[in-house]
N, C-alpha and C positions, 0 to 999 in steps of 0.2 A: 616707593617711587610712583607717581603718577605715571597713570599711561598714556600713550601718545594721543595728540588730539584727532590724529584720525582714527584711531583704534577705541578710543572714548565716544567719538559720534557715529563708529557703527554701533558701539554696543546701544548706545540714546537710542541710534533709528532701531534696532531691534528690539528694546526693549517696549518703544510707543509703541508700536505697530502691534506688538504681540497682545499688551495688556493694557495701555491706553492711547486707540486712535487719535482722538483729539489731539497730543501731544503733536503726533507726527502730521495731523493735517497743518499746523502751524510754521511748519520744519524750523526748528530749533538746531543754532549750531554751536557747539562749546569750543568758543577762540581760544581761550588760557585757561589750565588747569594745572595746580600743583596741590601741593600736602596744607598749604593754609588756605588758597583760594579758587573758587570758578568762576567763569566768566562766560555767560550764555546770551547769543544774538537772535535774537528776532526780528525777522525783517520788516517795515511797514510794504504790507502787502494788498491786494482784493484776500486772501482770506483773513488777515489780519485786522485790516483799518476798519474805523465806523462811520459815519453818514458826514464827519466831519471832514477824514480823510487822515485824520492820527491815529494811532492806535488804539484799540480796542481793549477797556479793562479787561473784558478776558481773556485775553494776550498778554494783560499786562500779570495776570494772576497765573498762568503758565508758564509764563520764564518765573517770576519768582518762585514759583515750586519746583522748578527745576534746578533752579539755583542752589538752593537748600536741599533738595530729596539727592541729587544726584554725587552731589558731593559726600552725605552720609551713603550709598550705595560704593560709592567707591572705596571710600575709606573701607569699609567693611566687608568689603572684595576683599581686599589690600591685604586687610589682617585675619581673614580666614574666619570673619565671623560672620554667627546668623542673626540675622537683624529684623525686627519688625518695627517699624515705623511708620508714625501718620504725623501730619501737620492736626495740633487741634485747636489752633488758633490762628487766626490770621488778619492781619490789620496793615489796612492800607493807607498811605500818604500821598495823593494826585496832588503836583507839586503847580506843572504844566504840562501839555499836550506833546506827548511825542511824537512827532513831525516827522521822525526818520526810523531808521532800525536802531531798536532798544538794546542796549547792554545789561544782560544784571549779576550784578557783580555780590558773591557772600566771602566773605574773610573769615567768616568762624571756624578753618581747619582746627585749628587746636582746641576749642573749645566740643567740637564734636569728638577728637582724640581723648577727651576730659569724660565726656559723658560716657562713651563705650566702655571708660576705667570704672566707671563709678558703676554701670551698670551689670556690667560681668563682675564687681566686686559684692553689691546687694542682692544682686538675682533681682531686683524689681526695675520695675519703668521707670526712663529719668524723664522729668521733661525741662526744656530750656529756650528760650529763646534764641532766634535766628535771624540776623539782617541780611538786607537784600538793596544795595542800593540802584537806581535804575538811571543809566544815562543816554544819552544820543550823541555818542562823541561826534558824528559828523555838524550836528550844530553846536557843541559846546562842550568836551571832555571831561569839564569840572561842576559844570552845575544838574544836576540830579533834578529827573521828571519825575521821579516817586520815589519812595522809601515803603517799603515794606518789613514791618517784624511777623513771624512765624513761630510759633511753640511749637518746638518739635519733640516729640513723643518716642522714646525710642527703648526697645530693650535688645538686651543684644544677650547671645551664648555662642558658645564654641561651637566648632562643629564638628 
């Protein structure tokens, strides 16, 4: 069972602030979180936007790592395992200008549920691809300002 979403964005604020400020200089909030999906807002901000006044790829490259990173963190809270993980690729689609606060949304709960099996079954590093799709629901809920894939990198043991 996912944890509450106020209980999941202390742990986010403590977890940036401890081991990567940058995260929390952004403040990142996770609106929906379950066993297959998250969903992480950033707001368009002055620390966020760029000279244009949309958001900032490195903003836009922060919620998607958080989209992806924090949902295998929790899963792997979840299930009592120890996990090492890195993104070791990453590939972006700037679709159009996000104008507002970004959603980025990953649906691969089951497929990271997949990799943890595989990984605690081989003892080795899985790695697999992870989407991220990114929206402005205040100008438009269904059409997507970028898409991001991530290989993500993970090995996992008991603990």
């Amino acid at each position: 069972m996912a944890p509450s979403p106020w209980r999941a964005n202390l742990a986010l604020k403590l977890f940036s602030l401890r081991h990567i400020p940058l995260i929390a200089y952004c403040r990142p909030k996770i609106v929906r979180m379950d066993s297959e999906l998250i969903e992480v807002r950033i707001r368009r901000s002055r620390r966020t936007r760029n000279h244009l006044g949309s958001l900032y790829f490195g903003a836009l490259a922060i919620g998607a790592d958080l989209a992806g990173g924090f949902l295998v963190f929790t899963k792997a809270r979840e299930r009592g395992l120890r996990v090492h993980f890195a993104f070791k690729d990453v590939q972006g689609e700037f679709l159009k200008r996000a104008e507002a606060a970004a959603h980025f949304t990953c649906r691969d709960g089951a497929q990271i549920d997949a990799m943890f099996d595989e990984a605690l079954e081989t003892g080795e590093r899985v790695n697999r691809p992870a989407s991220v799709v990114v929206t402005c629901p205040s100008i438009d809920p269904e059409d997507p300002v970028a898409r991001f894939t991530l290989t993500l990198s993970l090995r996992a043991s008991r603990r």
